[in-house]
C-alpha positions as CSV (number, residue, x, y, z in Angstrom):
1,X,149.9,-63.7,-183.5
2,X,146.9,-62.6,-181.3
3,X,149.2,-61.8,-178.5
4,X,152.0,-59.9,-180.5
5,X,149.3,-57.6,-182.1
6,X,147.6,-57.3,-178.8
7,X,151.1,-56.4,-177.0
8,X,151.5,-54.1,-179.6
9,X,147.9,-52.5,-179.7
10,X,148.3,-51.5,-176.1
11,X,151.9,-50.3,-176.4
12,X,151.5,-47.9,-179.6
13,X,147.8,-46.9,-179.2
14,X,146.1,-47.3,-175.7
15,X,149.0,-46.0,-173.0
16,X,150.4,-43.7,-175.6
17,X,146.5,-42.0,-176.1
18,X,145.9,-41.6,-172.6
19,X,149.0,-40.2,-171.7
20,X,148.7,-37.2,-173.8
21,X,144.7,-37.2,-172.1
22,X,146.7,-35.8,-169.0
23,X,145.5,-32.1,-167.7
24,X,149.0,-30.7,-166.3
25,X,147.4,-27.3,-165.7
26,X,144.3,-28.5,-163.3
27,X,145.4,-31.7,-162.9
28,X,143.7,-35.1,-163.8
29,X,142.9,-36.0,-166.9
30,X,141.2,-34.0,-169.8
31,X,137.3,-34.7,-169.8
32,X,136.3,-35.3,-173.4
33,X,137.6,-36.2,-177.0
34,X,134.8,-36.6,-179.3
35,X,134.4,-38.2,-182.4
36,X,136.3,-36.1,-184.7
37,X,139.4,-36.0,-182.0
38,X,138.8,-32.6,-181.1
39,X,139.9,-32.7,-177.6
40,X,137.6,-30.6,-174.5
41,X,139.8,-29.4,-172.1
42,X,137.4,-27.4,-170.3
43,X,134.6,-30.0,-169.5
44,X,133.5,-32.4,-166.5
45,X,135.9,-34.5,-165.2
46,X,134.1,-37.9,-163.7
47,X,135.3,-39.6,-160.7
48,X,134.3,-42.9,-162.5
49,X,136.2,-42.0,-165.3
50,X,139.4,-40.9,-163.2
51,X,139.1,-44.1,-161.1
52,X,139.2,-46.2,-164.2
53,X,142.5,-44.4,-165.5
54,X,144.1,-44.1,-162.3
55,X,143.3,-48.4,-162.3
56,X,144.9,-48.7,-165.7
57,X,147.8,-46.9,-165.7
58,X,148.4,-48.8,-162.3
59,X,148.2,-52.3,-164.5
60,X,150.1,-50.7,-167.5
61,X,153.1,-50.0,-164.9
62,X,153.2,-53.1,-163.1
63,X,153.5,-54.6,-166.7
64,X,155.6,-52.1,-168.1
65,X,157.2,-50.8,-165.3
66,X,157.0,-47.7,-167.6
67,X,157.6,-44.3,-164.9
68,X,155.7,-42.2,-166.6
69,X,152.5,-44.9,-166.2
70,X,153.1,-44.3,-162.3
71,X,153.1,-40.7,-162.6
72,X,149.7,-40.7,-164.5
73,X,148.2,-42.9,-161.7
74,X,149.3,-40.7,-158.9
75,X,148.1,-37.9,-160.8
76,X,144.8,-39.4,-160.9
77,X,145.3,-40.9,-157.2
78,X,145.4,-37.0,-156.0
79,X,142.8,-35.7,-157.5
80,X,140.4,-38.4,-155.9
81,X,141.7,-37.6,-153.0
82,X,141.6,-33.8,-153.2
83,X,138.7,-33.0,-155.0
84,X,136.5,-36.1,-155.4
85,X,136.6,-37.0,-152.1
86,X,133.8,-35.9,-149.4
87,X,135.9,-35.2,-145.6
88,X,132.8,-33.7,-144.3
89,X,129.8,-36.4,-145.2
90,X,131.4,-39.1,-146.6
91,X,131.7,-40.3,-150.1
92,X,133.0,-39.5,-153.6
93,X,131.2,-36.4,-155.5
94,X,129.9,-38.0,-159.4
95,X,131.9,-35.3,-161.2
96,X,133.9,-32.3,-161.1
97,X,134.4,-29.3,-163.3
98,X,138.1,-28.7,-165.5
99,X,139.2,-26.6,-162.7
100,X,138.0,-29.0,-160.0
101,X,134.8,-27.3,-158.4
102,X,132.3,-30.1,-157.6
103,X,129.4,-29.7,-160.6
104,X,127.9,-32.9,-159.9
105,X,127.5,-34.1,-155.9
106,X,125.9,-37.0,-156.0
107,X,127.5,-40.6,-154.6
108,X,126.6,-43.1,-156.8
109,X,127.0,-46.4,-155.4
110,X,128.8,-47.9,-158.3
111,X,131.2,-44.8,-158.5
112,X,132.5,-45.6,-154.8
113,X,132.6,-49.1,-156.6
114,X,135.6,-48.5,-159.0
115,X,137.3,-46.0,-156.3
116,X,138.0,-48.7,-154.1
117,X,139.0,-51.3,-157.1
118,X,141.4,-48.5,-158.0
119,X,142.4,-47.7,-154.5
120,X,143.2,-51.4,-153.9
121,X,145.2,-51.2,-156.7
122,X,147.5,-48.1,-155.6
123,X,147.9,-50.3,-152.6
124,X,148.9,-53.4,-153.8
125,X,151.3,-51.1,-156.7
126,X,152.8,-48.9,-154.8
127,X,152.2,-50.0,-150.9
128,X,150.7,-46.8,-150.1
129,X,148.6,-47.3,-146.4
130,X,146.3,-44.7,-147.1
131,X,145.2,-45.6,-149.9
132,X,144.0,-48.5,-148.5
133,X,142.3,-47.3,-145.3
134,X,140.4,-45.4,-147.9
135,X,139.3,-48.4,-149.6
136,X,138.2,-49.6,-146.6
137,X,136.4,-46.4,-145.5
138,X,134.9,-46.7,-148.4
139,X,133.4,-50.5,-148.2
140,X,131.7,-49.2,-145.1
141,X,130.5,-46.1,-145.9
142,X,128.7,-48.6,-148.7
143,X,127.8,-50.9,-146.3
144,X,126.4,-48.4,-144.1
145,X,124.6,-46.2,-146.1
146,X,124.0,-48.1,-149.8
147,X,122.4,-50.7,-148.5
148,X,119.4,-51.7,-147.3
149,X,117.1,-55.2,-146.5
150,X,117.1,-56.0,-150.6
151,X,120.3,-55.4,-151.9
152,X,122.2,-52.3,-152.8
153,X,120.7,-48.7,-153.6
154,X,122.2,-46.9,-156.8
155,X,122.8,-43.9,-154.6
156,X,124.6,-43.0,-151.3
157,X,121.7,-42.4,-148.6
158,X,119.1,-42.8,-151.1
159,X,115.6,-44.8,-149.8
160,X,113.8,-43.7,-153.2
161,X,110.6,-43.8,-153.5
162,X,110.7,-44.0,-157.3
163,X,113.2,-44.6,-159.5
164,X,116.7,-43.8,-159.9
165,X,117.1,-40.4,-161.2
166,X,120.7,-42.2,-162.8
167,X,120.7,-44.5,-165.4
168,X,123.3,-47.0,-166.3
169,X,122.7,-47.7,-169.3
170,X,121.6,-45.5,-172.6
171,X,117.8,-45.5,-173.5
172,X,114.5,-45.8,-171.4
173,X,115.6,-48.2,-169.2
174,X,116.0,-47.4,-165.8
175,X,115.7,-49.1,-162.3
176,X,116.0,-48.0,-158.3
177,X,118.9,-50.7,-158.5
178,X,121.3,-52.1,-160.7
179,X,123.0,-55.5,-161.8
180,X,125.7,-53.2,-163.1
181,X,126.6,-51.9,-159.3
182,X,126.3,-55.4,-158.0
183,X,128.5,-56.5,-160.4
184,X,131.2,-54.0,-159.7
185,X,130.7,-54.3,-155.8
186,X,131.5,-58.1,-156.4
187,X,134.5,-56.9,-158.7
188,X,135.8,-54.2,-156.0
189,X,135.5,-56.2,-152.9
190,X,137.2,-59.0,-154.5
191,X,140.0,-57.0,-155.2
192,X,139.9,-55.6,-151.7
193,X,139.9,-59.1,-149.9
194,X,142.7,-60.5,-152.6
195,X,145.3,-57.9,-150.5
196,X,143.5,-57.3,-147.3
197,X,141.8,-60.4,-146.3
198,X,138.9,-59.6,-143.4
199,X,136.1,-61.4,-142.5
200,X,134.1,-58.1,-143.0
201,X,135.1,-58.3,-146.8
202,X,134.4,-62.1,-147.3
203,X,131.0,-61.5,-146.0
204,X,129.8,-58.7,-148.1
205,X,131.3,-60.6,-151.1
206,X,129.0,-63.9,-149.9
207,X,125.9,-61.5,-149.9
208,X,126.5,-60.0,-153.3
209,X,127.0,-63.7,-154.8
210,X,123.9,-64.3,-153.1
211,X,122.3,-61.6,-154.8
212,X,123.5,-62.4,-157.7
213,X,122.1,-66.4,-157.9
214,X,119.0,-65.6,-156.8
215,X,118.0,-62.1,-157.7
216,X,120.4,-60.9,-161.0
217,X,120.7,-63.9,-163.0
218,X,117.5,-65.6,-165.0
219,X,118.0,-68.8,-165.4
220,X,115.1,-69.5,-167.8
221,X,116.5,-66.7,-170.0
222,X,120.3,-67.1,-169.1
223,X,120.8,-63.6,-169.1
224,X,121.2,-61.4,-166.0
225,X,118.7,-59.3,-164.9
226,X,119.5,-55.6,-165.4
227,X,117.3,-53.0,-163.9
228,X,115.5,-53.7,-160.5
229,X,112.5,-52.0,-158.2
230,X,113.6,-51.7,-154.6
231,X,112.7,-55.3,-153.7
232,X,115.1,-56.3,-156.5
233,X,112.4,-57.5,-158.7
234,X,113.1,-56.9,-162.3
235,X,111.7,-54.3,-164.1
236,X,112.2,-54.7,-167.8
237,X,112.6,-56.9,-170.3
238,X,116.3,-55.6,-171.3
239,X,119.4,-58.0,-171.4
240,X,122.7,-56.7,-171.9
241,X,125.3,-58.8,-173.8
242,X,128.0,-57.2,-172.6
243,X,126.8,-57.5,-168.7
244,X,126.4,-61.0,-169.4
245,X,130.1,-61.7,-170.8
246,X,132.0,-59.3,-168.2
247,X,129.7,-61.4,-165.9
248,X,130.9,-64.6,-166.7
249,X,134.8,-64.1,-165.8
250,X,134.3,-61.6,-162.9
251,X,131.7,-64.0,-161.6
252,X,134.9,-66.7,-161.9
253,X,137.6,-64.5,-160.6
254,X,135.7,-63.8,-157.5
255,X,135.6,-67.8,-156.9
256,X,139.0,-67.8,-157.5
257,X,139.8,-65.4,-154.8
258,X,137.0,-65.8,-152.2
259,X,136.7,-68.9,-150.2
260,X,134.4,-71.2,-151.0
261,X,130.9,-70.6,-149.8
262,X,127.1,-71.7,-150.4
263,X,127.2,-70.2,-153.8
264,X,130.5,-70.6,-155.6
265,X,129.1,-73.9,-157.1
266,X,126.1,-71.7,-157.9
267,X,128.0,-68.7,-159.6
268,X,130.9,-71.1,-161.5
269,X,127.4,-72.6,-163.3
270,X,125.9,-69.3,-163.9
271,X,129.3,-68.3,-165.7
272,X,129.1,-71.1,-167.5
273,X,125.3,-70.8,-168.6
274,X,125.9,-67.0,-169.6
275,X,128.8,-67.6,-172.0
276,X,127.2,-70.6,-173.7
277,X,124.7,-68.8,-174.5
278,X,125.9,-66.1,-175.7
279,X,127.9,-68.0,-177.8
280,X,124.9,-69.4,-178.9
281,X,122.7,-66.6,-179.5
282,X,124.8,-63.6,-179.8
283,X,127.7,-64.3,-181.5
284,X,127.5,-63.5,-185.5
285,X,130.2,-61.7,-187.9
286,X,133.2,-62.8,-185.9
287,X,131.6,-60.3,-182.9
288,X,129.2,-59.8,-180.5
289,X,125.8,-57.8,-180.4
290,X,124.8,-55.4,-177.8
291,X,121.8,-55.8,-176.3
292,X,118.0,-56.6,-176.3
293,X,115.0,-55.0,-175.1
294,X,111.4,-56.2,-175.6
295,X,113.0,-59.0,-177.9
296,X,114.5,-56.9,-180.2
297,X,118.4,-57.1,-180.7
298,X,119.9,-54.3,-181.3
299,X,123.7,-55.5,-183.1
300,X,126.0,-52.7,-183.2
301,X,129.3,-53.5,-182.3
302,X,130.7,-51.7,-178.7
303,X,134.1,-51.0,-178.1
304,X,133.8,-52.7,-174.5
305,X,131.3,-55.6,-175.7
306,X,134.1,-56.7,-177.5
307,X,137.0,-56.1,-175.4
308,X,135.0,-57.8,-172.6
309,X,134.0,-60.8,-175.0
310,X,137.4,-61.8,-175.8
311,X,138.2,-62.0,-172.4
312,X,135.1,-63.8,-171.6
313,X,135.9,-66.3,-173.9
314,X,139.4,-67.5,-173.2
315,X,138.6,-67.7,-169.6
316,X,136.0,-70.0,-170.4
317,X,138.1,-71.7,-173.2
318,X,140.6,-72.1,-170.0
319,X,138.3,-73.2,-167.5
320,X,137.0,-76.0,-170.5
321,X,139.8,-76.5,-173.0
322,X,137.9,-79.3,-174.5
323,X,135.7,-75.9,-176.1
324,X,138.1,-75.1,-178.3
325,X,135.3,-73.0,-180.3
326,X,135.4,-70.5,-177.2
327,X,139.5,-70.0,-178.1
328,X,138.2,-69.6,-181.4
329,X,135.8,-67.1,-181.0
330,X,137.9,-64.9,-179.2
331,X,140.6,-65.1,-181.7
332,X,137.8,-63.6,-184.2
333,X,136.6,-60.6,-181.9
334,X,139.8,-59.5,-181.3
335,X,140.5,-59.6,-185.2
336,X,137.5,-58.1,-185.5
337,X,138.0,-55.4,-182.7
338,X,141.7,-55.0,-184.4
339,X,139.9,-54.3,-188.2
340,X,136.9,-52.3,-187.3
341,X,137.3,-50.8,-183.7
342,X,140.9,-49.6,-183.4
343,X,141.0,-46.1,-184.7
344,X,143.6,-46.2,-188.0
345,X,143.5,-41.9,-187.5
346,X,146.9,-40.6,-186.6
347,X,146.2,-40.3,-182.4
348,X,143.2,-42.3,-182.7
349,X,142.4,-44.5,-179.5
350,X,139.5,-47.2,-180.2
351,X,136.0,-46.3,-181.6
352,X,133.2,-46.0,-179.3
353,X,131.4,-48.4,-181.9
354,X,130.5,-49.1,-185.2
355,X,127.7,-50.8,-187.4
356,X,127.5,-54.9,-187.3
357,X,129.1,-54.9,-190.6
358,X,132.4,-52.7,-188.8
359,X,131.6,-49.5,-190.9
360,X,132.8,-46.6,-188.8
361,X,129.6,-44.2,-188.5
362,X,129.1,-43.4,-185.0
363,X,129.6,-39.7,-183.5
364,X,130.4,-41.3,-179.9
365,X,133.0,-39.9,-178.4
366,X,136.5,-41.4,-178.3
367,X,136.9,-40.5,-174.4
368,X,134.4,-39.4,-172.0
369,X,132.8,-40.8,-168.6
370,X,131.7,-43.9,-170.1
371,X,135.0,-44.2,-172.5
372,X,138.4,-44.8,-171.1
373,X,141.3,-47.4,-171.2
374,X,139.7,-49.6,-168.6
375,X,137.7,-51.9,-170.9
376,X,140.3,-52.1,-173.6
377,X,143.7,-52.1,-171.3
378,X,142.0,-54.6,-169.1
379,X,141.1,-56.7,-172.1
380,X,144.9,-56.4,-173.2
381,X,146.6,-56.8,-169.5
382,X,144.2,-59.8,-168.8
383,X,145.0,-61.7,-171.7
384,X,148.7,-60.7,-172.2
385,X,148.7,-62.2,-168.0
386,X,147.1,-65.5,-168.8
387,X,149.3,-66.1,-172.1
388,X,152.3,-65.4,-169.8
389,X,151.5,-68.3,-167.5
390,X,151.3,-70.6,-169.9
391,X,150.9,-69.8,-174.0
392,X,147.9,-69.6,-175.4
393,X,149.4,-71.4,-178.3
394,X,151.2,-74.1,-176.1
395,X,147.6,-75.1,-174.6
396,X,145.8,-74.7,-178.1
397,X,148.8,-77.6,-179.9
398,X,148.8,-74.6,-182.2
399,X,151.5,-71.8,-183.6
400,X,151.2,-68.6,-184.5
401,X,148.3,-68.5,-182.7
């Protein structure tokens, strides 16, 4: 039953949403739909945003093989190209207005992050060469130029002397790096050695596990660290649930894809320690809370805590399948996600979030830079993949399941 209504969820409500998001006039894809659905055609278009699209609708047609799916990613695919993209100095500008004058230069690490993960997809979709030197250009402009003798800076060229003037997350809490662009390094270069396997690649990927063990993750807390100073030493006492979760199962994939090294043992354990606990300790009304700073949770319930929760679950419930309370709980968040989250407007998408009890009383926008069909259509596309190789209920002696 999960599957069917989660087949169904992205069929009716996801693709068809961000398919009418598409800007024929200036091209890309409309910038902002706010709470109400009132949709902003003339606002800033992020690259980030577009990236994460463009990698969506890539997924949706390699599942679908929908034409119109492909047409939306190349849509997306030219603007990054045409307007996003830097010839002169390298690089991928943050945003861009409606009518696609850069409004917002910067070249944020973790933006180039999601380019190439999207780039690599085009590649691997459509077998477009380009696309892929681009990736690659793009791995070593990071390499060359985000980088320095600690880990990754949060911005292109940037030796700060304080901290970032870009935060990753809402609220106080800021740092000159970021688990959040390690994270989605590890994600995009993963992705980039899966279809082009160099040595180059593999090596980057070994360093950002590295980083990862011994820097991100706390194991007396069994949380990852989030914000860092330059040395990578953490900053604040801030834990995000949702980092933790997407954590686990990225942290996995990249084993899966990567040979093994001097920290896959490492990471699979630190996967294993993160979802435990938040089983453990942030898992209450059938869904997961958000975060906690100085010790004090805060519980609402986010669209992409969720969606990255159930995910995080069954991959753990397949990696032990003795824990069926991991199968379980993901069976619950989505039910919860599917009662609370999905917008039951006419042309609704999926709430930004609501309250713990699911009471809908957020003004967060239903599509913006840090609101698109990546979280959600991954969650769907992942799981939809996994049931495919072998049912979910088959492996859980259950039915309708």
């Amino acid at each position: 039953m999960m599957i069917d209504e989660i087949v169904k969820n992205l069929n009716e409500i996801i693709i068809p949403f961000w398919k009418k998001m598409r800007d024929d006039e200036y091209g890309g894809f409309y910038g902002k739909v706010d709470s109400r659905l009132k949709l902003y055609k003339k606002t800033s278009k992020a690259c980030v945003y577009n990236s994460r699209i463009m990698w969506f609708f890539l997924q949706a047609y390699k599942y679908n093989k929908d034409r119109e799916c492909l047409d939306c990613a190349n849509q997306a695919y030219r603007l990054l190209k045409n307007s996003y993209l830097d010839n002169k100095d390298g690089g991928l500008y943050w945003s861009v207005s409606y009518d696609l004058i850069p409004d917002d230069t910067a070249k944020y690490t973790f933006n180039l992050a999601y380019a190439i993960l999207a780039l690599t997809a085009y590649y691997e979709t459509v077998n477009d060469e380009e696309a892929l030197k681009l990736a690659v250009r793009l791995r070593d402009i990071i390499e060359a130029e985000c980088k320095d003798d600690y880990g990754y800076l949060e911005i292109m060229g940037h030796r700060s002397s304080g901290e970032s003037a870009f935060a990753l997350a809402e609220g106080d809490y800021r740092g000159e790096k970021t688990a959040n662009t390690v994270l989605h390094l590890l994600e995009a270069y993963s992705e980039l050695y899966r279809v082009k396997p160099e040595k180059t690649t593999e090596d980057c990927i070994g360093y950002l596990m590295r980083i990862y063990a011994e820097k991100i993750y706390n194991p007396r807390k069994k949380h990852i660290n989030m914000f860092f100073d330059s040395r990578m030493e953490p900053v604040a006492d801030y834990y995000s649930f949702g980092h933790d979760i997407e954590s686990s199962w990225i942290l996995d994939k990249c084993c899966d894809i990567v040979p093994v090294n001097d920290y896959t043992d490492t990471i699979r354990k630190i996967s294993d320690e993160l979802i435990e606990n938040i089983y453990e300790n942030s898992y209450s009304n059938n869904s997961i809370d958000d975060e906690m700073s100085d010790d004090t949770v805060n519980n609402r319930r986010v669209f992409w805590v969720q969606a990255e929760a159930v995910v995080g679950f069954i991959n753990a419930w397949e990696k032990h399948p003795e824990k069926t309370e991991y199968y379980d709980a993901a069976r619950n968040i989505w039910a919860f996600i599917r009662d609370n989250i999905v917008d039951k407007r006419p042309n609704g998408e999926w709430l930004h979030d609501v309250s713990f009890e699911g009471e809908q009383d957020s003004n967060a926008s239903i599509a913006g830079p840090w609101k698109c069909p990546f979280h959600n259509g991954r969650m769907c596309m992942e799981l939809i993949g996994r049931n495919t190789a072998r049912s979910f209920s088959e492996r859980a002696g259950r039915k309708n399941v």
